[in-house]
TINU-827594 format. One record per residue (C-alpha): y, z, x; residue in one letter; residue number from 1. Coordinates in steps of 0.02 Angstrom, whole numbers. Layout:
N
north=Y	up=Z	east=X	martor=A	mitor=NUM
...
This chain:
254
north=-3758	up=-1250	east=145	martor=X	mitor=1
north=-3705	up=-1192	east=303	martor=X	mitor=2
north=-3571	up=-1087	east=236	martor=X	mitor=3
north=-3520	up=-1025	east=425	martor=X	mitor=4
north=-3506	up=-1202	east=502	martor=X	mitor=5
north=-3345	up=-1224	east=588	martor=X	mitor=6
north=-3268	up=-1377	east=659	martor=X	mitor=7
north=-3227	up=-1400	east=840	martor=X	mitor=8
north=-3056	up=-1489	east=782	martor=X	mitor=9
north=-3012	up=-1302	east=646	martor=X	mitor=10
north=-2899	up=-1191	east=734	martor=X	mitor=11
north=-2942	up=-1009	east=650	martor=X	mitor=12
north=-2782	up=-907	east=609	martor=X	mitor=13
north=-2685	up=-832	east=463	martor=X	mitor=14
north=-2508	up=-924	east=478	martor=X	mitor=15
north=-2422	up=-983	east=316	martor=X	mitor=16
north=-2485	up=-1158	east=350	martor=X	mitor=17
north=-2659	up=-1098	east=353	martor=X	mitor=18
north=-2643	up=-1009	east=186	martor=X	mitor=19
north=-2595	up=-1149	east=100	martor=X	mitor=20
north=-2708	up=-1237	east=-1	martor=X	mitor=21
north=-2788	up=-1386	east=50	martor=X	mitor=22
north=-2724	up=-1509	east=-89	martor=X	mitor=23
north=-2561	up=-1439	east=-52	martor=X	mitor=24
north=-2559	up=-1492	east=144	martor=X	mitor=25
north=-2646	up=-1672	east=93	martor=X	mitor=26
north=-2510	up=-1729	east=-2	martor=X	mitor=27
north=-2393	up=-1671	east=111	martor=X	mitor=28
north=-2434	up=-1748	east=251	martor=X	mitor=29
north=-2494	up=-1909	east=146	martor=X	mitor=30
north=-2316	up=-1895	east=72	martor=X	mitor=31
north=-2243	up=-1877	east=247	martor=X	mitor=32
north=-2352	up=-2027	east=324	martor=X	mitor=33
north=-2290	up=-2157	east=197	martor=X	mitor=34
north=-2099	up=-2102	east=220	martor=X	mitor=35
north=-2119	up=-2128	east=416	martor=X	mitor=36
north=-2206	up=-2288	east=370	martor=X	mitor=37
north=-2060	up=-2346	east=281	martor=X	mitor=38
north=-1926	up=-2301	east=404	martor=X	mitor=39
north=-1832	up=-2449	east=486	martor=X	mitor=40
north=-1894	up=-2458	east=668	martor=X	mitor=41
north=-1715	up=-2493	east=726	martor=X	mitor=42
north=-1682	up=-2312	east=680	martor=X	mitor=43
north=-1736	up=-2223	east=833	martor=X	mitor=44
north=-1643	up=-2057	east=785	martor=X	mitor=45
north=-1755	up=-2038	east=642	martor=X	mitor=46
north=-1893	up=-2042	east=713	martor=X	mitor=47
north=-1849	up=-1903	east=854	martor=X	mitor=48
north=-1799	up=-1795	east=673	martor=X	mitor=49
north=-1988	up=-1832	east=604	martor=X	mitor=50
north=-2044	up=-1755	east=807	martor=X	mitor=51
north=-1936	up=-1606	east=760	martor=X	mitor=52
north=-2022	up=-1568	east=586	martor=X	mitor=53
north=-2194	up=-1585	east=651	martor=X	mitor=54
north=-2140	up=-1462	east=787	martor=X	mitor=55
north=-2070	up=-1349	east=678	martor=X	mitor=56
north=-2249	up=-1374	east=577	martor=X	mitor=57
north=-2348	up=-1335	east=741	martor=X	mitor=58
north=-2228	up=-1181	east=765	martor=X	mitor=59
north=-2275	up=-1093	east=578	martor=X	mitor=60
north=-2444	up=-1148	east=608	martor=X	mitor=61
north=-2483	up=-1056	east=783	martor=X	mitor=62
north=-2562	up=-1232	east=834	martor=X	mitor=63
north=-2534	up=-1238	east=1045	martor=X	mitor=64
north=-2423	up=-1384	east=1108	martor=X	mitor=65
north=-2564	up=-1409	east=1236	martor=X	mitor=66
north=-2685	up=-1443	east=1123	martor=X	mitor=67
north=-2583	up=-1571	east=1004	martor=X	mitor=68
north=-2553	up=-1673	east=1173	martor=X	mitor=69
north=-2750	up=-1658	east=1219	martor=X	mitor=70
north=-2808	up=-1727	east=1038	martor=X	mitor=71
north=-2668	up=-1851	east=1051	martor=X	mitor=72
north=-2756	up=-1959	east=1169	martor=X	mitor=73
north=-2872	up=-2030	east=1016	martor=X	mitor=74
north=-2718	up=-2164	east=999	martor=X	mitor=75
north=-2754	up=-2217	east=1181	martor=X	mitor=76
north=-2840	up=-2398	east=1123	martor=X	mitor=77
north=-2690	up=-2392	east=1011	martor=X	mitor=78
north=-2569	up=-2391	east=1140	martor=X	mitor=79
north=-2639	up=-2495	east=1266	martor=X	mitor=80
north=-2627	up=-2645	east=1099	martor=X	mitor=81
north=-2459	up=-2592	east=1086	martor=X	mitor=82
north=-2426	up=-2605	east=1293	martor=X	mitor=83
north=-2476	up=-2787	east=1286	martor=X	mitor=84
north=-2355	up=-2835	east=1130	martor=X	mitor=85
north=-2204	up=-2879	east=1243	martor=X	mitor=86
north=-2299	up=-2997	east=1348	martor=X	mitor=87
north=-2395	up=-3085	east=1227	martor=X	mitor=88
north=-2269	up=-3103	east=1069	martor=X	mitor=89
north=-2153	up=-3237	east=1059	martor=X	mitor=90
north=-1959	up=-3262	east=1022	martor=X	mitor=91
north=-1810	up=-3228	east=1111	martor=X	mitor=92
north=-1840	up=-3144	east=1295	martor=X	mitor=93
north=-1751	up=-3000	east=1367	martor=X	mitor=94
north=-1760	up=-2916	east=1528	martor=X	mitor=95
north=-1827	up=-2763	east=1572	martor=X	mitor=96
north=-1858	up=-2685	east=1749	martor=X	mitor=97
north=-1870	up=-2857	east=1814	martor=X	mitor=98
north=-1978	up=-2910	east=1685	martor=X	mitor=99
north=-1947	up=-3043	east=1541	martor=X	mitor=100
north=-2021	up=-2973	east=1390	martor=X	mitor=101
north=-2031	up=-3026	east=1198	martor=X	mitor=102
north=-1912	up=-2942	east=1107	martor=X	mitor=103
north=-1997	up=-2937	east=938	martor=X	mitor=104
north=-2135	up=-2887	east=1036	martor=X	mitor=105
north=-2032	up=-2740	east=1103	martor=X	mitor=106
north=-1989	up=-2692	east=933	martor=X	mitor=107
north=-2174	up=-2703	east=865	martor=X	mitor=108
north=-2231	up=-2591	east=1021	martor=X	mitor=109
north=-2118	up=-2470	east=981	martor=X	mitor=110
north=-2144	up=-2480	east=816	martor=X	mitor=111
north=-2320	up=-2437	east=839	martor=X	mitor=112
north=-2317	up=-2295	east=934	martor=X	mitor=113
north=-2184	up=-2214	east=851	martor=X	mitor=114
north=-2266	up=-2202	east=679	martor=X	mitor=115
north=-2428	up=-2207	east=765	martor=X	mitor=116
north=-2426	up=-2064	east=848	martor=X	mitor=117
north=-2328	up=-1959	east=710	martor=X	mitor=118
north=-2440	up=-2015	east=578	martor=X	mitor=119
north=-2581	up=-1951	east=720	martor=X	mitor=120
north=-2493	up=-1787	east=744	martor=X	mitor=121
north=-2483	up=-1752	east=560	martor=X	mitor=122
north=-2659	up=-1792	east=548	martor=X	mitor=123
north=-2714	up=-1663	east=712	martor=X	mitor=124
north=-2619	up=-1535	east=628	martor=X	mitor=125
north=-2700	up=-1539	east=441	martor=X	mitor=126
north=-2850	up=-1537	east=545	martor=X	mitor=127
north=-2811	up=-1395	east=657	martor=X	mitor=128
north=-2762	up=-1297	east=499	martor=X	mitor=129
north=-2898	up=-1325	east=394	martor=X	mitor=130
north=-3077	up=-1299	east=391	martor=X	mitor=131
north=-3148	up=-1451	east=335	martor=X	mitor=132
north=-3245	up=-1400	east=195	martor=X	mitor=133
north=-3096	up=-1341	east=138	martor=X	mitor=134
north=-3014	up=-1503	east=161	martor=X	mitor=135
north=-3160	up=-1582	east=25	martor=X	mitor=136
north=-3136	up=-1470	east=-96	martor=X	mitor=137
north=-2949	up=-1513	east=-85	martor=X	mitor=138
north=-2995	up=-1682	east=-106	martor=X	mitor=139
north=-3100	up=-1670	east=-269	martor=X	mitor=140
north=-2971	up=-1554	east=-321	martor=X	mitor=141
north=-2865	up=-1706	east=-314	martor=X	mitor=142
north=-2983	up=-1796	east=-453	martor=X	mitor=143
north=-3096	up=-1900	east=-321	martor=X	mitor=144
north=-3263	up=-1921	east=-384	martor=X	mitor=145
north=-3384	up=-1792	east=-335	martor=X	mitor=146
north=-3506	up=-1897	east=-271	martor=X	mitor=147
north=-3405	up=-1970	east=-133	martor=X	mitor=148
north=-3369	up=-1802	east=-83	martor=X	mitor=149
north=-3531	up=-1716	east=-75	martor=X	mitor=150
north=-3570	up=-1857	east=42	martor=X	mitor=151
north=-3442	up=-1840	east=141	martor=X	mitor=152
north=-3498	up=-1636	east=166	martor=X	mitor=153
north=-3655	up=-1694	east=192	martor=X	mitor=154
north=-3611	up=-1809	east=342	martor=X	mitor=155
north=-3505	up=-1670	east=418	martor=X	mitor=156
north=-3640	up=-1537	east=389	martor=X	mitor=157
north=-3783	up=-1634	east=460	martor=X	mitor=158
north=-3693	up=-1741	east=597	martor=X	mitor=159
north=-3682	up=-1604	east=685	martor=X	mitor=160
north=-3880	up=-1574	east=663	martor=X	mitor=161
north=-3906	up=-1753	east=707	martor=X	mitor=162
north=-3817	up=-1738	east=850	martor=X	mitor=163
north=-3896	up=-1580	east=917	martor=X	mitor=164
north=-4060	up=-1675	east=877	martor=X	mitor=165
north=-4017	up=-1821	east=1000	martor=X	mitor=166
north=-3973	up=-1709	east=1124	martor=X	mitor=167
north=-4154	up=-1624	east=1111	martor=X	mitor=168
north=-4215	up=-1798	east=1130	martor=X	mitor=169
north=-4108	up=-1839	east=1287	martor=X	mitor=170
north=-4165	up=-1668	east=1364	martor=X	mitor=171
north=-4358	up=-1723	east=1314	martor=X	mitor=172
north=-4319	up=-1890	east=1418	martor=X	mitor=173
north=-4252	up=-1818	east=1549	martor=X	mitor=174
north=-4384	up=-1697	east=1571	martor=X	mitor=175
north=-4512	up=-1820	east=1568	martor=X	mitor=176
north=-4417	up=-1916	east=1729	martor=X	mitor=177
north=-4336	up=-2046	east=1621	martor=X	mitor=178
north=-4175	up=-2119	east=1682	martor=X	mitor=179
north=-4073	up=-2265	east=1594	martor=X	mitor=180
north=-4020	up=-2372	east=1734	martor=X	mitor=181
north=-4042	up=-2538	east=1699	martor=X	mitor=182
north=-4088	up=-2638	east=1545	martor=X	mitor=183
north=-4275	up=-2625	east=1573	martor=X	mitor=184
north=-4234	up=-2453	east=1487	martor=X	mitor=185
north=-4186	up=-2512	east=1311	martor=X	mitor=186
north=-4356	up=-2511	east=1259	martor=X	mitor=187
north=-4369	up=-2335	east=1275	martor=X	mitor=188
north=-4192	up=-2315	east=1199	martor=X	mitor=189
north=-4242	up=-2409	east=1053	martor=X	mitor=190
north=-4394	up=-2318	east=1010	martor=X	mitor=191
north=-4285	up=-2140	east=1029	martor=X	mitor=192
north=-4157	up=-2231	east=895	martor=X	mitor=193
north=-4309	up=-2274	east=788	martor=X	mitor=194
north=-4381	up=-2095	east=805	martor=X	mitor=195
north=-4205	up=-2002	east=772	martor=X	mitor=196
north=-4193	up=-2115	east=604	martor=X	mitor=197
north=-4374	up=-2061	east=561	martor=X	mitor=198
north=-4326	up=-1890	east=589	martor=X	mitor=199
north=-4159	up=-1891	east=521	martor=X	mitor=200
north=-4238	up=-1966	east=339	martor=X	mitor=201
north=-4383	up=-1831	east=326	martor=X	mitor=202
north=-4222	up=-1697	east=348	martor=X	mitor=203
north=-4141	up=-1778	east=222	martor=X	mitor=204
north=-4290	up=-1766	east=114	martor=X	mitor=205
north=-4322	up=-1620	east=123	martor=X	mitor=206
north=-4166	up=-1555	east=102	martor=X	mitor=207
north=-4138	up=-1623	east=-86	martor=X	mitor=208
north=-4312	up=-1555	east=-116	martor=X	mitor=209
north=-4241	up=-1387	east=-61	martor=X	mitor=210
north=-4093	up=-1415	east=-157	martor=X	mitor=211
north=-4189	up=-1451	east=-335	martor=X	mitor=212
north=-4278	up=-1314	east=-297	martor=X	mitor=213
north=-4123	up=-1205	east=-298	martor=X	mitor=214
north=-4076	up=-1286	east=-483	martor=X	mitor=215
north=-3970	up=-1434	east=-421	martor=X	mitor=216
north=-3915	up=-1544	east=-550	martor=X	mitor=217
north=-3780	up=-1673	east=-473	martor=X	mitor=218
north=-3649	up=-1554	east=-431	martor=X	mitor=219
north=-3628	up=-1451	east=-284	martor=X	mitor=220
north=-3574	up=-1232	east=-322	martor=X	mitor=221
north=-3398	up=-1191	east=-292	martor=X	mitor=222
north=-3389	up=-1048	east=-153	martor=X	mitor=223
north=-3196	up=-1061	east=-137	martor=X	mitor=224
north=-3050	up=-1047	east=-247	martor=X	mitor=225
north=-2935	up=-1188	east=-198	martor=X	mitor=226
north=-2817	up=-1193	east=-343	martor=X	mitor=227
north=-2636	up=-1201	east=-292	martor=X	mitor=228
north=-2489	up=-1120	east=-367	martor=X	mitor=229
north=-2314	up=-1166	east=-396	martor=X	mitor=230
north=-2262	up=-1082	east=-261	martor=X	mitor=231
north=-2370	up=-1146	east=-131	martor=X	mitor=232
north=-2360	up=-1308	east=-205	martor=X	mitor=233
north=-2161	up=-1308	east=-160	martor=X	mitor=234
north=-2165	up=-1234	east=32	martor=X	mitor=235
north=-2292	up=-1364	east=51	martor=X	mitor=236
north=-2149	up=-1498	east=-19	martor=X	mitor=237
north=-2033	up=-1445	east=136	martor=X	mitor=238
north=-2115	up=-1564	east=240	martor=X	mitor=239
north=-2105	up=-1717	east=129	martor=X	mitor=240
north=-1918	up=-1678	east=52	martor=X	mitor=241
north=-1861	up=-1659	east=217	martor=X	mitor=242
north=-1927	up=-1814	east=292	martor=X	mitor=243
north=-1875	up=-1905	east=130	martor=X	mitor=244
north=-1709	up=-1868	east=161	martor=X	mitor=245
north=-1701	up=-1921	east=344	martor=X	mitor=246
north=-1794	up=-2108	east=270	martor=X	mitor=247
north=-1642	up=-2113	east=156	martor=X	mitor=248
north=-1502	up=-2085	east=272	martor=X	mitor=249
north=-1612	up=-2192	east=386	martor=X	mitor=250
north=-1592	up=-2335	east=249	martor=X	mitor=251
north=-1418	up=-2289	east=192	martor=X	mitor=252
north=-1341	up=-2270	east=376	martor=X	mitor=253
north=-1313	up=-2419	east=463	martor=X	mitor=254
């Protein structure tokens, strides 16, 4: 089932973040999102010691500094919600560069892209270490139910082939001398929509036909050994333990 498809966001390499299992690095970062979650926002310094760790992370894992920063742009709509928070919330006003802003509002900005953007950097870097197969099997090794996780590899396989398939059809278009440039096109649009759905369900088709052909019975084969060890299970703890402790002294220290 497209046992070579890679994922544009899966960094290939052999570092010992890479060679951990995938439940391993799932709790860990899931582990590591909560504890920056719960961190007072007041406590700035903490959240510059959370940066550090997920450099450190990026370090072991080989994963470019360049490349975090490009896929870190996803938390753009983010940001520009948090941007607006000082002029819109209410309470007690405070100046800044000329400018009377909401305090709380101040706060909830920054509280937003603080843990926003760790909890996003934490998220590029599972992905960048991972292949995403990988990452499913990690998941139902983690007890969810198979079902929701052969869908899941099913949308990821064949997104991609839905996706190549619309571009076919935009090629076919364009060939033809069709150009979308005002709404008198959305007929034509429509109908494409309609046809890639037709498509798309015949695929689907007969691909489980293939499938019970091949002896399928409900569950998908296992073509990688995920289990963890003891070992890997506890370097994959560093992450967690160590933010833990900065949430503490982040609670504990005034």
């Amino acid at each position: 089932m497209g046992a070579g498809h890679a994922h544009r966001l899966y960094l290939p390499g052999a570092s010992p973040v890479h060679r951990l299992p995938p439940q391993c690095k799932l709790v860990a970062v899931l582990a590591f999102v909560l504890l920056v979650v719960a961190t007072p926002r007041e406590r700035i310094w903490a959240f510059g010691v959370y940066a550090l760790l997920l450099a450190a992370v990026a370090a072991a894992a080989r994963v470019p500094f360049r490349t975090v920063a490009r896929r870190v742009v996803i938390e753009v709509p983010f940001v520009a919600f948090a941007f607006l928070m000082p002029f819109v919330a209410e309470g007690e006003k405070v100046a800044v560069l000329g400018l009377r802003l909401s305090e709380s509002g101040l706060w909830g900005a920054w509280n937003i892209l603080a843990k926003g953007t760790l909890g996003v950097v934490a998220s590029i870097l599972l992905a960048a270490t991972t292949e995403p197969r990988l990452l499913l099997l990690g998941i139902e090794r983690l007890r969810m139910p198979q079902l929701i996780t052969q869908i899941a590899t099913f949308m990821l396989r064949y997104g991609d082939v839905v996706t190549a398939e619309l571009g076919r059809m935009r090629t076919a278009r364009a060939s033809r001398g069709f150009e979308a440039r005002d709404i008198r096109a959305t007929g034509v649009l429509a109908k494409s929509v309609g046809a890639l759905f037709l498509r798309s369900y015949e695929r689907g088709e007969r691909v489980h036909l293939a499938m019970l052909s091949r002896g399928y019975d409900g569950r998908m084969p296992v073509l990688h050994d995920v289990d963890a060890t003891a070992a890997q299970w506890t370097a994959a703890a560093a992450l967690p333990l160590a933010a833990g402790l900065v949430a503490l002294a982040a609670w504990m220290v005034p």
